[in-house]
BAMI-927280 format. One record per residue (C-alpha): x, y, z. Coordinates in steps of 0.25 Angstrom, whole numbers, plus 5000, padded with zeros to 4 digits. Layout:
XYZ;...
This chain:
500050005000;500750134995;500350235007;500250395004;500650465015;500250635013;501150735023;500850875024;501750965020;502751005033;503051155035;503951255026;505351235030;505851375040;506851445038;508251395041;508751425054;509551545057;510851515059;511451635070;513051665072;513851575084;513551635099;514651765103;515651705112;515151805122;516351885125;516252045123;517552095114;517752245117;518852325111;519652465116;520752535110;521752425111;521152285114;519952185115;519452105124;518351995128;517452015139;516451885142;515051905147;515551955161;516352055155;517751995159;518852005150;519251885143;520251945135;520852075131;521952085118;522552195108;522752105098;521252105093;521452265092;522652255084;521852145074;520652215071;521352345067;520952475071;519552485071;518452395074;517452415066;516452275066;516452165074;515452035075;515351915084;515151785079;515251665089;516851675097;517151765086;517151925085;517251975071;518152115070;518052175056;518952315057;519752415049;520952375050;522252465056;522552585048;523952555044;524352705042;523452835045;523152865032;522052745031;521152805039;520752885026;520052745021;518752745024;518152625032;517952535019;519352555014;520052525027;520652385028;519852305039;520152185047;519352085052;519652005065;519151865071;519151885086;518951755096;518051825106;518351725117;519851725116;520051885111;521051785099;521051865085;520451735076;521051825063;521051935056;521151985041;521352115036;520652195023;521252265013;520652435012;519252425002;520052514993;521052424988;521152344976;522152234980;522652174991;521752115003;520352145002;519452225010;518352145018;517552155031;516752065038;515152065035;514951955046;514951835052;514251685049;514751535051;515851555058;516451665048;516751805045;516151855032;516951965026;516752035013;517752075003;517152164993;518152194985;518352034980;517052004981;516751914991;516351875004;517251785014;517051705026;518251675035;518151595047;518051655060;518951555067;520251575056;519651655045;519951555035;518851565024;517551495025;516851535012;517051665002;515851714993;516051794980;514951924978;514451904964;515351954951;515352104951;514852124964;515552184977;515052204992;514752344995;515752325007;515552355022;515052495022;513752425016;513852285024;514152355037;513252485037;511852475044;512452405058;513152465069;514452535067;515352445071;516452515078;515652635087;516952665097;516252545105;517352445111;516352335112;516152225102;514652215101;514752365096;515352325082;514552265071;514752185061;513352155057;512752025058;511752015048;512552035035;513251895038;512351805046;512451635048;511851625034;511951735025;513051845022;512451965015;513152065006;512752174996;513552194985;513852284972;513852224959;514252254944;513052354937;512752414950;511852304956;511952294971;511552154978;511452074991;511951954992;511951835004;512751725004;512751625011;513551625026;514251495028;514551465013;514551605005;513651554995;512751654988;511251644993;510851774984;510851914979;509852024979;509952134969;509752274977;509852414974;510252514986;510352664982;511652714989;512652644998;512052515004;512052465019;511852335022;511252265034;510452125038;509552135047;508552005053;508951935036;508452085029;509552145022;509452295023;510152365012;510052515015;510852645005;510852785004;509452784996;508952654998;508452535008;508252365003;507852255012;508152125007;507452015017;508051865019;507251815005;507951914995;506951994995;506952144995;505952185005;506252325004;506852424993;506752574994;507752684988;507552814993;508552944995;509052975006;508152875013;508852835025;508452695024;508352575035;507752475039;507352365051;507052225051;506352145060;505952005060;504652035053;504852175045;505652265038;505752415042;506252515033;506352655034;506552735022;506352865013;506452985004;507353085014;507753095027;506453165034;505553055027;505352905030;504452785026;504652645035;504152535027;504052405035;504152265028;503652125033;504752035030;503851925027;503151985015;504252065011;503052175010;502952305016;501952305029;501952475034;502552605029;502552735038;503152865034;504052955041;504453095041;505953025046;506152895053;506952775053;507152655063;507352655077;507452495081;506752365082;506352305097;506152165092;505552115105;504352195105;504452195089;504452355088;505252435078;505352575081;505752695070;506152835073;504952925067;505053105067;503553165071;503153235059;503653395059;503353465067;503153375076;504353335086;505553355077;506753245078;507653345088;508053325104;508153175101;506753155103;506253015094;504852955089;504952795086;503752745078;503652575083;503352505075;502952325074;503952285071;503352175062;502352265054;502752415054;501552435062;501652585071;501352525087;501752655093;502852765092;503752835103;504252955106;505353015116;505352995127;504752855124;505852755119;505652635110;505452565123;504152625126;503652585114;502752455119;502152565131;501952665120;501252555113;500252535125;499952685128;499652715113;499052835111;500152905106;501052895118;502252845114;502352945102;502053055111;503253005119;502252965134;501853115132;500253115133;499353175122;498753275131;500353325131;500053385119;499453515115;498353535105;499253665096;498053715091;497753725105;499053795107;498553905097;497453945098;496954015084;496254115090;497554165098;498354165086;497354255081;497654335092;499054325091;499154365076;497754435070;497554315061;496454195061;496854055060;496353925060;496853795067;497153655060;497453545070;498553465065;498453305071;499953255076;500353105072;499453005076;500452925083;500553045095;498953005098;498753165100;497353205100;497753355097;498553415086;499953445085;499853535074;498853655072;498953735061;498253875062;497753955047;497854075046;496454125040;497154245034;497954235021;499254265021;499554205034;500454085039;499853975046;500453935060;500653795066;500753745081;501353605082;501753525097;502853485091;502953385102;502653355117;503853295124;503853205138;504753315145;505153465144;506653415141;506153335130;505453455124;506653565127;507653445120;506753455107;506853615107;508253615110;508253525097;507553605090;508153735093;509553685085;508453695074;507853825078;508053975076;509054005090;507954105099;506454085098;505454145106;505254155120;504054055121;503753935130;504853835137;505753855125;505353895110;506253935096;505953975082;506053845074;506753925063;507454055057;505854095053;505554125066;504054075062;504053945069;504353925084;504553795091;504053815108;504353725121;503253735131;503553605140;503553495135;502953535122;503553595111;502753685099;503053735083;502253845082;502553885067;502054005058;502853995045;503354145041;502654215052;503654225064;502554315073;501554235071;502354115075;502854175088;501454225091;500854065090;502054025098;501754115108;500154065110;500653935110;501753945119;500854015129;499753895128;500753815130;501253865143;500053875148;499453725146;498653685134;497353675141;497553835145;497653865130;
């Protein structure tokens, strides 16, 4: 008997298991003027030498650990004073294998300068995988991988006829600086996503113009693709959570782990950046400096999920544990102006873009799950209640402006951003009903937690301003040479009074307004 049996399809294969580098060995390297030394978990010396000074050459400039192993990669010694005139690509440089748990220099090889034409090569280290240093030569054309125990050579990988890497100032750029005057080891970068256990990723220059990404493939050097892209300008490179992000002068790409390009903008002057997290893709980018579109794409689908326009934002950082990303937003003029150090953060989900909430000094990013909670408006308004804030029509009365300069005019409310929660204006306009004549405007520029936050932001202001200004409230300046626009203190709240081309008129509104506001709204 022939018996048929049927068996339901089993599940799609997952993804193959990430492979991560070897434990640190633990011990902290620190470095001063003339030796290194280890330090275990306690902080107790485990050993101290001048020789690993004198082998990495004169400036340290990346390091990264990978198991027992510290990776240096350094310009090497200026052999006469006249080298310092190479800039930082030219200089020879020298990389050094360090044992961590012994202080023993492994080995070390040195590079020719970027500019010559013979001789040794230049080269740096892109990073770590399998037990080796990866290091980029881009004048041959290749990639090597030399043991970390002896660097003897594992494997070596040839770029593609007619093409070249674009060289460590694109490779390196978009990560910590590596040597900030710091003398502990943590505090220099190599960064670790351009090499990890599986993939080494390059961006390269080939024949007709055509830039590329390539990745190959960590333990063999085999080539797993190329993408063709096009970055306006000099690129940057960076990896961040398997998205390459490819950032120039007037452009922004995002290429995710598939190939795919996720994200593709050119744009002057645009100022472009991006961050990943497990689920999306953030981007910030634009037309100028003082205007910004975030565009947020699902990482799934590839798709973009939410835009939100800005007069000038960019990214502030990810709190992965609540899954919150927060971007640095200006209030729209003339609403509280970026001086005195103050900041807005907009907080975002970090999974679709979605605005929760956003902050404002004194509030930090860590107040954003209460600012969450009190909605309303609260956290944007910096904890300040809405009943803080003055209606400025209010503050001007038309009929007393009337009064002031023998002219009629009419009041227009202008509603603030939604995101303060105000139920007043913070705007209001006031017509003239007689031709000929200027309109005037009466904003609250802002209404802060504390008379020394306010007087801060005037003092910031007052580099901006006109020197003298009238003798008005708590503290107050001309806002220019024009004289037609005054900027006052009165406590904690700050107004612009503004009658474009007509100085008296101006000064006689501040002076209405100055005096309702030292005498308490509700007396207006």
């Amino acid at each position: 008997m022939l018996l048929l049996l049927s068996l339901a399809p089993g599940p799609p294969p997952g993804p193959p298991p990430v492979r991560r580098p070897p434990a640190t060995s633990g011990v902290m390297v620190t470095a001063d003027a003339s030796a290194y030394e280890g330090r275990d978990r306690e902080d107790r010396v485990l050993w101290r030498t001048e020789l690993v000074a004198r082998a990495i050459g004169d400036l340290a400039s990346g390091r990264l650990s990978y198991g027992r192993f510290l990776i240096l990669d350094s310009e090497a010694g200026a052999a006469d004073p006249d080298e310092v005139r190479y800039v930082a690509e030219e200089r020879p440089r020298r990389i050094t294998v360090l044992d961590t748990t012994t202080g023993v220099v492994r080995w070390t090889i040195t590079s020719g300068r970027g500019e010559d034409e013979g001789g040794r090569s230049y080269f740096y280290a892109l990073g770590a995988a399998d037990g080796r240093v990866i290091v980029d030569l881009p004048a041959l054309g290749v990639i090597h991988a030399l043991d970390l125990a002896d660097g003897a050579l594992g494997w070596e990988a040839r770029l593609p006829t007619g093409c070249r890497s674009l060289g460590r100032d694109t490779h390196m750029d978009g990560h910590t600086e590596a040597w900030d005057g710091s003398s502990r080891s943590e505090d220099w970068d190599i960064p670790r996503e351009l090499v990890t256990e599986d993939e080494v990723t390059l961006l390269v220059h080939c024949e007709g113009g055509r830039t590329r990404l390539l990745r190959f493939d960590a333990r063999t050097g085999a080539p797993r693709g190329e993408i063709a892209v096009a970055p306006a300008g000099h690129p940057r490179l960076r990896v961040e959570r398997g998205v390459t992000v490819i950032r120039a002068d007037d452009s922004i790409t995002l290429v995710d782990p598939l190939g795919r390009v996720i994200f593709d903008r050119v744009s002057g002057r645009c100022g472009c950046d991006a961050l990943v997290t497990p689920a999306a893709a953030f981007v910030v980018w634009g037309s100028d400096e003082h205007a910004s579109l975030l565009t947020v794409i699902r990482r799934d689908s590839g798709r973009a999920v939410a835009t939100r326009a800005y007069r000038n934002a960019w990214i502030s950082g990810f709190d992965e544990r609540r899954g919150l990303v927060f971007v640095f937003r200006s209030w729209p003029y003339p609403l509280h102006q970026e001086v005195g150090g103050f900041t807005t953060f907009d907080v975002l989900e970090a999974s679709t873009g979605r605005l929760v909430t956003v902050v404002s000094e004194p509030l930090t990013e860590d107040d954003a799950v209460r600012a969450i909670a009190e909605g309303g408006g609260w956290g944007a308004r910096g904890g300040v209640p809405a009943t803080a804030w003055p209606d400025p029509c209010a503050l001007l009365p038309p009929e007393a402006l009337t009064a002031r300069t023998g002219i009629a005019y009419r009041a227009i409310p202008v509603p603030g951003p939604v995101e303060l929660g105000l139920t007043t204006p913070v705007s209001c306009r006031f017509l003239p009903l007689r031709a000929g004549r200027l309109e005037v405007t009466v904003t609250v520029n802002w209404v802060y937690a504390s008379e020394a936050a306010a007087d801060e932001t005037m003092s910031g202001l007052l580099q901006r301003s006109t020197p003298g200004g009238p003798d008005l409230a708590d503290r107050a300046y001309w806002v220019d040479d024009l004289e037609d626009a005054v900027a006052l203190r009165a406590g904690n709240t700050i107004v612009l009074v503004e009658a474009l081309g007509e100085r008296d008129t101006a000064l006689r509104a501040a002076e209405l307004v100055a005096a309702r506001l030292e005498g308490g709204v509700d007396d207006a």
